[in-house]
Residue, then its C-alpha position, 0 to 999 in steps of 0.5 A: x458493498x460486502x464482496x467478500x462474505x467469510x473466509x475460513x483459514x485451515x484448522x488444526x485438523x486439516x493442518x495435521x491431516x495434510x501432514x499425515x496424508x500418505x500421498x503428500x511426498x512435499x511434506x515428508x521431505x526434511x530439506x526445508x527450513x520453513x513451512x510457513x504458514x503452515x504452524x503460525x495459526x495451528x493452536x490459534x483456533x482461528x474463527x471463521x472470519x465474518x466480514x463487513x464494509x469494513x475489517x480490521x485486524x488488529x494485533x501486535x507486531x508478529x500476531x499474523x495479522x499480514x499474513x491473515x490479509x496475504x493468505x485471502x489476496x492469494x485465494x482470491x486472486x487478488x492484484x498485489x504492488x509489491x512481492x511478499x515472503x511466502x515458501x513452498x508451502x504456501x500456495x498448499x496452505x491458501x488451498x485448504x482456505x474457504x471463502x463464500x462470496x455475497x457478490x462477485x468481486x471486481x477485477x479491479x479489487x487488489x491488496x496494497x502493502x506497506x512495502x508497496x506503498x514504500x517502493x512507490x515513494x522511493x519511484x518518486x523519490x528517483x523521478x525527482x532526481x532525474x527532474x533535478x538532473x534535468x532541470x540543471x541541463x536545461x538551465x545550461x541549455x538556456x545560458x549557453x544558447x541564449x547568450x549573446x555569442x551564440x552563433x546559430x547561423x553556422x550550420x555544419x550538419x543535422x546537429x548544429x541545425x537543432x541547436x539552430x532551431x532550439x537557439x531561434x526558438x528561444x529568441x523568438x519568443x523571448x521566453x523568461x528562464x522560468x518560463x523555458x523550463x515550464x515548457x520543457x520539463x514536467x511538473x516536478x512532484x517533489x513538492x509533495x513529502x513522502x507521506x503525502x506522496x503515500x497518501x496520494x499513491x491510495x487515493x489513486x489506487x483505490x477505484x469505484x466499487x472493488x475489494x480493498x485488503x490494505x496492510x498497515x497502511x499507516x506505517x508510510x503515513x502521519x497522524x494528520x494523514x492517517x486521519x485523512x486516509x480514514x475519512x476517505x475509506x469512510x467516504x469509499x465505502x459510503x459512496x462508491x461501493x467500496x469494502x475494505x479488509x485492513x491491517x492495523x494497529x494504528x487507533x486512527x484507522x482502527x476508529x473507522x465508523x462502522x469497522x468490524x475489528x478482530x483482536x488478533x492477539x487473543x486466543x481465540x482472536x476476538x471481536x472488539x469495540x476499537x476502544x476496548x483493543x489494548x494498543x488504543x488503551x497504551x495511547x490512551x493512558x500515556x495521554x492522560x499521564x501527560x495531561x498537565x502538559x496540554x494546558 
């Protein structure tokens, strides 16, 4: 399902001419140390961006291509996990951004970022430790009111009396440690790896029929995680009604059947066939150098 149709980012004209517009006092004033992103794609000669179900940018470290995807987020109104660098040009700059829709885009549409995907982990990463915490405290629980000396029979107040209840509870039902803590704390997700945490944090964000911008999503991921995310946006987008505009330099993803790639570090940025981008062709060449060692 295509939402969003063709974004068209500010020319170099209309760059300049909002510099040079007399009423424009913001762009007079020298007390600013940015004016980001006004200037990152003045002389890039940026295309009207053309979409299909899926889009990718693909380009180096520093090419532009997160900003490209944080530039439509904000004109579109997207959701969006996590913060991200902007200025007090930015909100003048995402003004002078066209856009033409083929259909109304869901409420439900956000863009996902790498450092979204990072906080999350590292939420898990703190509920995990207030489990360990906990678990500790019940195993504690269990010895000092399980034990044989324990006295529930001496009530000297509301305190004592829910000790009395838990103490009972636990010799009524004759319930094993393992047990015990099975009832009282939740499961714990530690199981999972950081990378599987990543990829499960995807697979929960991303909904039935909506607008997908994620940024370099493999940066939290494994190769075999990354190849699993691949076959689920396929799936998104062959069965659910999804459409997705990706940031990436990662060949797994950028092998996404059906992707509409632009090579962002071209001038100007390019269409390609995944297999023509230099980035896959570094792999390419360093495993074919390599070949002897894989029999």
């Amino acid at each position: 399902m295509i939402y969003l149709q063709s974004f068209r980012m500010p020319t170099q004209d209309a760059e300049e001419n909002y510099f040079l517009n007399p009423g424009n006092f913001r762009a007079k004033q020298t007390c600013y140390t940015t004016r980001y992103p006004f200037g990152l794609f003045r002389y890039r000669e940026l295309p009207e961006f053309n979409f299909t179900d899926i889009t990718i940018f693909c380009g180096n470290n520093g090419s532009g291509k997160s900003s490209i995807l944080n530039v439509i987020a904000e004109k579109l109104e997207l959701e969006r996990n996590a913060p991200f660098n902007r200025s007090d040009f930015f909100e003048d700059y995402v003004g002078l951004c066209r856009y033409q829709l083929n259909k109304t885009i869901p409420k439900e549409s956000k863009i996902i970022t790498s450092d979204g995907v990072f906080e999350k982990v590292l939420d898990i990463r703190r509920i995990n430790d207030g489990i360990d915490s906990k678990r500790s405290d019940l195993i504690d629980e269990y010895i000092e009111e399980n034990s044989p000396y324990a006295e529930p029979n001496l009530l000297n107040g509301l305190d004592d009396y829910d000790r009395w209840k838990r103490v009972n509870n636990i010799r009524n039902k004759n319930r094993s440690q393992s047990r015990f803590l099975k009832e009282n704390l939740m499961r714990n997700i530690q199981e999972r790896s950081n990378g599987e945490s990543a990829l499960a944090y995807f697979v929960d964000s991303i909904q039935e029929n909506a607008l997908y911008l994620l940024d370099e999503p493999e940066n939290s991921l494994s190769p075999q995680n990354q190849l699993q995310l691949k076959y689920f946006i396929e799936d998104s987008v062959r069965n659910f009604g999804c459409q997705f505009i990706v940031s990436t330099h990662s060949p797994f993803l950028l092998s996404l059947k059906g992707a509409h790639i632009y090579d962002i570090d071209e001038t100007p940025p390019s269409e390609k066939k995944w297999t023509e981008l230099d980035c896959v062709k570094v792999y390419h060449d360093f495993f074919m150098e390599q070949s002897d060692k894989f029999n």
